[in-house]
C-alpha positions in Angstrom: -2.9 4.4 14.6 -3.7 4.7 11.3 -6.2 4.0 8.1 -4.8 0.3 6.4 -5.6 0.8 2.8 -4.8 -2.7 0.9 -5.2 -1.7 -3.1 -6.4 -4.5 -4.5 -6.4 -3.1 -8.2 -3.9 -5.0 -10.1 -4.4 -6.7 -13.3 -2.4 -9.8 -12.1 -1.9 -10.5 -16.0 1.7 -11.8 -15.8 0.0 -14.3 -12.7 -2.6 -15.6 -14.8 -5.2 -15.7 -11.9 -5.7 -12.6 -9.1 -2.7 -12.3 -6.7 -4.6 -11.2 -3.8 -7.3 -14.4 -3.7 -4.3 -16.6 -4.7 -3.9 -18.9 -2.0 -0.2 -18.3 0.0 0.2 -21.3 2.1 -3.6 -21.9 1.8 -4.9 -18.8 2.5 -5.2 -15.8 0.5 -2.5 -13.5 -0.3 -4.2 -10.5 1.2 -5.3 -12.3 4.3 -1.5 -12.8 4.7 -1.1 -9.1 4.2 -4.0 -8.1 6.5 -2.7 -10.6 9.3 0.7 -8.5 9.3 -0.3 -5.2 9.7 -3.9 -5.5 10.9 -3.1 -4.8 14.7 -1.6 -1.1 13.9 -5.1 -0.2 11.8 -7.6 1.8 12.9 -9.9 0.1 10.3 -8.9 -1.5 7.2 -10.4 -1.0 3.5 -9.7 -2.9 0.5 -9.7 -0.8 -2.8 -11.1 -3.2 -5.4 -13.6 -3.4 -8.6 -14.6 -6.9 -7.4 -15.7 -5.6 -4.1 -18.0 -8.8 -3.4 -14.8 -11.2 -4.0 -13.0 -9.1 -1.4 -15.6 -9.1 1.5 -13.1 -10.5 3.7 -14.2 -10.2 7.7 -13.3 -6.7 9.0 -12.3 -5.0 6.2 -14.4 -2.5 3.8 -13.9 -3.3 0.1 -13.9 -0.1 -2.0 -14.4 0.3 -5.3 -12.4 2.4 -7.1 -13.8 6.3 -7.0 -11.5 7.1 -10.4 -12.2 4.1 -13.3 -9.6 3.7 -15.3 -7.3 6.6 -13.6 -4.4 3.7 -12.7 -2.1 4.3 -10.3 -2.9 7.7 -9.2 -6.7 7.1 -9.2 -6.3 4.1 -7.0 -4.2 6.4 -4.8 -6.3 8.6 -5.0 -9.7 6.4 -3.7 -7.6 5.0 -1.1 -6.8 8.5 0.7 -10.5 9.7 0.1 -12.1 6.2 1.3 -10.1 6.6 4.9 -11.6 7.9 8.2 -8.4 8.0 10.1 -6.1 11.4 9.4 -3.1 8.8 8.9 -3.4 6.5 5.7 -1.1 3.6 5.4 -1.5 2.3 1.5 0.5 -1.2 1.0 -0.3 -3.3 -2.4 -2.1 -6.8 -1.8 1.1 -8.7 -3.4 3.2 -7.6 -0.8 3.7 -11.0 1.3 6.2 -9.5 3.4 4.4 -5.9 3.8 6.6 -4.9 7.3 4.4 -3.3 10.4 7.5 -2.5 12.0 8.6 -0.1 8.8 4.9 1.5 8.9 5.5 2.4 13.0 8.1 3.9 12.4 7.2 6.1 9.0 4.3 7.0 11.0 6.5 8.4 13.9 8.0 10.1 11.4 5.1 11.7 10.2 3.6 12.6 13.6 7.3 13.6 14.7 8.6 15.9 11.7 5.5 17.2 10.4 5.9 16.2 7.2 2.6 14.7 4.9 3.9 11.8 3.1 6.7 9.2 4.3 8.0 7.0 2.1 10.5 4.6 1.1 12.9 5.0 -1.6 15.4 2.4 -3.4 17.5 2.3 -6.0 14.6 1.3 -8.0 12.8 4.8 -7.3 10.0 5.0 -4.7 7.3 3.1 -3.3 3.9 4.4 -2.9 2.4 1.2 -2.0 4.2 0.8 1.3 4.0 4.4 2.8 1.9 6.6 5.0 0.2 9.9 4.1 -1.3 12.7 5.8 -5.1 12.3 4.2 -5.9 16.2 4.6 -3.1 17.5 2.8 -2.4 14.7 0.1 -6.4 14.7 -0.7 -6.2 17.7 -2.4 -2.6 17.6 -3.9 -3.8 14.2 -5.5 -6.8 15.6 -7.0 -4.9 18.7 -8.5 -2.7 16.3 -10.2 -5.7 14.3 -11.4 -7.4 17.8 -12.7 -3.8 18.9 -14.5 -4.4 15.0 -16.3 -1.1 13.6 -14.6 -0.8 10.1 -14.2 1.9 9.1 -11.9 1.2 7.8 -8.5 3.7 10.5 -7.8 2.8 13.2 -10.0 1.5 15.3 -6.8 4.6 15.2 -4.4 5.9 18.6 -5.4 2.8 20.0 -3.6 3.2 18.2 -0.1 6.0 18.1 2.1 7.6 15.0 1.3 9.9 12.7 3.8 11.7 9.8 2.1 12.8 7.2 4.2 16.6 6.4 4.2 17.9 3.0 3.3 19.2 3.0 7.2 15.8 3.8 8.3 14.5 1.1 6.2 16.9 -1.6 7.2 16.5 -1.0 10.8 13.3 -1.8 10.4 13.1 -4.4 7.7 16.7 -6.2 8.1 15.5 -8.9 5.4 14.9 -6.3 2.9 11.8 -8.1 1.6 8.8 -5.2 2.6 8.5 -4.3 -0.8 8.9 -7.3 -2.9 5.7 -7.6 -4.7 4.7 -11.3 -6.5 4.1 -10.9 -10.1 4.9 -14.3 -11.4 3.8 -17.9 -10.1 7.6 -18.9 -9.8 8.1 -15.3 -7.6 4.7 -16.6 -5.5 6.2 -19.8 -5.3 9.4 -18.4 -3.8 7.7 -16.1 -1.6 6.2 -19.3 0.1 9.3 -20.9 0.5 11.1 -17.6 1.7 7.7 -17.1 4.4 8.2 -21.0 6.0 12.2 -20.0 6.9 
């Protein structure tokens, strides 16, 4: 169905050890991750500067194409690193990442036309839970790269754009918890107890 890109990339400095190794009810993170979503991928990569720490079975660890680009350069290697013309980009501390959300964006994508579909909260969007169309994001992203923008957003002006409505969402993802990334060993902690419910 699509590309799974799992970015990798994080600095896990408020963690104190990397998120995406960091056992979540003893296994890592982004096994946890992988496990949800693995059974819509076509192949799965994992963009990462540690690539040998992330050699996890069926999954191609990338590192990233952009050093020291952030946001927009991981972004960027993830869309470039995919074979499939569908990308789906989630973040590795994403414990609840939702399948059923990324079906359905992807419908959406497939259905409407449209080269990027993505949620968007109250908090703003979310670029690390969202599917693009790699041919016509590619390009935008490395414009914005070459015009020395830095947001993982800084590009959406030159695609057609679908944002996912907080119905849409909820249908899918009646916990509301796709998008709640673990930053802190208390959140991790929480995230296990929420995960054995």
């Amino acid at each position: 169905m699509f590309s799974l890109v799992i970015q990798a990339g994080g600095q896990s400095t408020r963690m104190g050890e990397d998120k995406g190794l960091k056992p979540f009810l003893g296994r890592p993170l982004i096994q946890r991750v992988i496990d949800r979503l693995a059974p819509l991928a076509d192949e799965i990569i994992i963009t990462t500067n540690r690539p040998e720490e992330y050699a996890l079975p069926g999954t191609r660890p990338v590192p990233d194409l952009l050093p020291g680009r952030g946001a927009l350069g991981g972004l960027y290697t993830a869309i470039d690193s995919a074979a499939s013309p569908v990308v789906a980009v989630v973040a590795c501390d994403m414990p609840f990442a939702s399948a059923a959300l990324l079906e359905r964006a992807t419908g959406i994508l497939i259905a409407e036309d449209v080269d990027v579909v993505i949620p968007k909260t109250v908090e703003g969007y979310e670029p690390f839970h969202a599917i693009f169309r790699r041919a016509t994001c590619l390009p935008a992203i490395q414009a914005a790269i070459e015009a020395d923008q830095w947001k993982a957003i800084a590009w959406f002006p030159r695609v057609k754009v679908r944002d996912l409505t907080h119905a849409e969402v909820t249908a899918a993802d009646p916990a509301g918890r796709a998008f709640w990334n673990v930053n802190t060993p208390e959140e991790f902690a929480r995230a296990e107890r929420l995960a054995l419910e």
